[in-house]
Kinemage of the C-alpha trace (Angstrom):
@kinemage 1
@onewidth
@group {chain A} dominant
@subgroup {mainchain}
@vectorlist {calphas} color= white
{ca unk a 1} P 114.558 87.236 130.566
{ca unk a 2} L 110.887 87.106 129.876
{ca unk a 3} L 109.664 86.564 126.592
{ca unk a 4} L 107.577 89.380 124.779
{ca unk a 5} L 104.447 86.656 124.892
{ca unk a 6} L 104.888 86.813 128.829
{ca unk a 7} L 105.587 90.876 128.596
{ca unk a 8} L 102.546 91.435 126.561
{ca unk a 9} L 100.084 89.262 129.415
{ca unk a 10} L 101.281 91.312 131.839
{ca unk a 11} L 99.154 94.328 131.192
{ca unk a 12} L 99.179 96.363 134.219
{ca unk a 13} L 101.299 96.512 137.518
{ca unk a 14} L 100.422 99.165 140.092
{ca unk a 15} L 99.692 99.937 143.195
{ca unk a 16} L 96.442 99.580 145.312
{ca unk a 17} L 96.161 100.985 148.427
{ca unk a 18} L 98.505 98.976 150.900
{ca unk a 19} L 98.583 95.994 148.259
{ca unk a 20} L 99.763 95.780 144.300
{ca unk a 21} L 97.313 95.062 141.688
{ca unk a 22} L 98.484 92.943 138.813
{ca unk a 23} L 96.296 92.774 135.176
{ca unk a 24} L 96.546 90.168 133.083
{ca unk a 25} L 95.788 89.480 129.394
{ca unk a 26} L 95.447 87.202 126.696
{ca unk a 27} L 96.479 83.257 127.225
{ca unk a 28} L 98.048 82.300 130.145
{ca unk a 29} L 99.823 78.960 129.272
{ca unk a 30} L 102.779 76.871 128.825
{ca unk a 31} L 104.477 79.285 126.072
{ca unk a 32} L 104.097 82.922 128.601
{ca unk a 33} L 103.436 81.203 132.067
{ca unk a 34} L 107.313 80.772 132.638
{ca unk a 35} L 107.484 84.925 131.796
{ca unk a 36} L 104.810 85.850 133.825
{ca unk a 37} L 105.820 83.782 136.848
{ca unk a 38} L 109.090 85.817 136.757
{ca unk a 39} L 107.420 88.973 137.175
{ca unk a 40} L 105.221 87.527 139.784
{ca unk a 41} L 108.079 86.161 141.665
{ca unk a 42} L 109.911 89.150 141.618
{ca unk a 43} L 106.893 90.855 143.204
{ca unk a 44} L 106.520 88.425 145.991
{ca unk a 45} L 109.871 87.990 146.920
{ca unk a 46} L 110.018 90.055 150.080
{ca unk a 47} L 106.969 88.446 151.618
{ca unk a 48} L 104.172 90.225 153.200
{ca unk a 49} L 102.242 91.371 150.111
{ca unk a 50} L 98.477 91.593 149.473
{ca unk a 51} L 98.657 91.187 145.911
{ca unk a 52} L 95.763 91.392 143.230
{ca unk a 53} L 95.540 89.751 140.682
{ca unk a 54} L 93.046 90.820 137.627
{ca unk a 55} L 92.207 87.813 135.465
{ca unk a 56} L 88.823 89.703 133.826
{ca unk a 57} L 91.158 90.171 130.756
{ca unk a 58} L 92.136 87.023 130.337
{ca unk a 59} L 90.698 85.195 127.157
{ca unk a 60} L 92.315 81.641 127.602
{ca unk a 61} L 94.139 79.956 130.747
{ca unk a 62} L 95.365 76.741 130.931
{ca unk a 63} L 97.348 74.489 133.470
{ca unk a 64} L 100.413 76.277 133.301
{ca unk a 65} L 98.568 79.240 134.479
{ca unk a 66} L 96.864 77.823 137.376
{ca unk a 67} L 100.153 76.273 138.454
{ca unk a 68} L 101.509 79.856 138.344
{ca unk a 69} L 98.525 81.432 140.356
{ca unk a 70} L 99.555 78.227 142.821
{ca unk a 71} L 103.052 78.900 143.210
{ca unk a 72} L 101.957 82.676 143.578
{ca unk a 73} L 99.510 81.916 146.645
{ca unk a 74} L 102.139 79.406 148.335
{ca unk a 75} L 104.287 82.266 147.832
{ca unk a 76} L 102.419 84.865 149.348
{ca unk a 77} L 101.029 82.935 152.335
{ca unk a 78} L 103.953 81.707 153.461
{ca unk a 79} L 105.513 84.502 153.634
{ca unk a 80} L 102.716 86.639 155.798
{ca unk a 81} L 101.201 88.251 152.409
{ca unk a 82} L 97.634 87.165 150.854
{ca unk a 83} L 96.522 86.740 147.373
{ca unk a 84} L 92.881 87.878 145.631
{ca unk a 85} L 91.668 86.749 142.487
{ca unk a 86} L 89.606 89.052 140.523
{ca unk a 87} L 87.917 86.474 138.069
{ca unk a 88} L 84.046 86.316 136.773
{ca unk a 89} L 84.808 84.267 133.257
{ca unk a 90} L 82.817 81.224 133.650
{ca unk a 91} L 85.390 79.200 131.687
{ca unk a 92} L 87.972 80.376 134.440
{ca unk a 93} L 85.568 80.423 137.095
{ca unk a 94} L 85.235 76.488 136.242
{ca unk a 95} L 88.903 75.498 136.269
{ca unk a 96} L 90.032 77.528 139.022
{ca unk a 97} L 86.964 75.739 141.461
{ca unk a 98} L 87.661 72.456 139.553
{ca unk a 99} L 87.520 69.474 142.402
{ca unk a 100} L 90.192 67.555 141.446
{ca unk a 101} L 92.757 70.361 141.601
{ca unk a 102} L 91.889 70.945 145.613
{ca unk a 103} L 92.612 74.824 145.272
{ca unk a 104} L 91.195 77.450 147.271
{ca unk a 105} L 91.958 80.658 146.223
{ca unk a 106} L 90.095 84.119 147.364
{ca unk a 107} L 88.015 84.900 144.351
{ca unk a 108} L 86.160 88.109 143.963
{ca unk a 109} L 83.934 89.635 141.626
{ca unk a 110} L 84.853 93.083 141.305
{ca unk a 111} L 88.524 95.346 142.186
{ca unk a 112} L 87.449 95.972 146.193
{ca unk a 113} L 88.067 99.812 147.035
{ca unk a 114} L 91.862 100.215 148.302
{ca unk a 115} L 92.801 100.124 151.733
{ca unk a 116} L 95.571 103.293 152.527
{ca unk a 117} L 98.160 101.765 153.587
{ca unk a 118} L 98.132 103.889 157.276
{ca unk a 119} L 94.679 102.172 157.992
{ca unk a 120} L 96.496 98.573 158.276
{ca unk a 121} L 97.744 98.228 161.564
């Protein structure tokens, strides 16, 4: 069961367009990144989601939460599905493009307009 930390970072779930958007809030770290990756996982369990994730509410992420967005992104590409980033927190920004951690995740500036989901083909 999640902890009410991890509950309360999880602000907003819903869908968008053919994909989900997920908001999150507050610090992501060791203490509600175990919580959060629950909810995560349960959203990326069937494979082939385009999932969204909103960090723009985010005041404090550590490693625990960029292992989470990792696991997240392993989780999703391997299984046919994509993962987005919605990030422009310079403190974020910085970690997430930090060159010893190698990642390479879609960042974008701004919630892109949503696909329907009868346009995919």
């Amino acid at each position: 069961m999640a902890s009410p930390l991890a509950v309360a970072c999880v602000k907003e779930v819903r869908p968008h367009g053919d994909g989900v958007l997920v908001v999150l809030c507050g610090e992501i770290d060791i203490a509600t990144a175990p919580g959060i990756t629950g909810c995560l996982d349960e959203l990326t369990h069937t494979g082939g989601i385009d999932l969204l994730i909103d960090l723009e509410p985010v005041d404090f992420m550590d490693g625990a939460g960029v292992h989470l967005l990792n696991r997240v992104q392993d989780r999703t590409s391997g299984r046919h599905g994509r993962l987005r980033l919605i990030c422009t927190r310079p403190t974020t920004l910085q970690l997430l493009h930090h060159p010893w951690l190698r990642l390479s995740f879609d960042i974008l500036d701004r919630l892109p307009a949503p696909v329907p989901p009868e346009a995919v083909a």
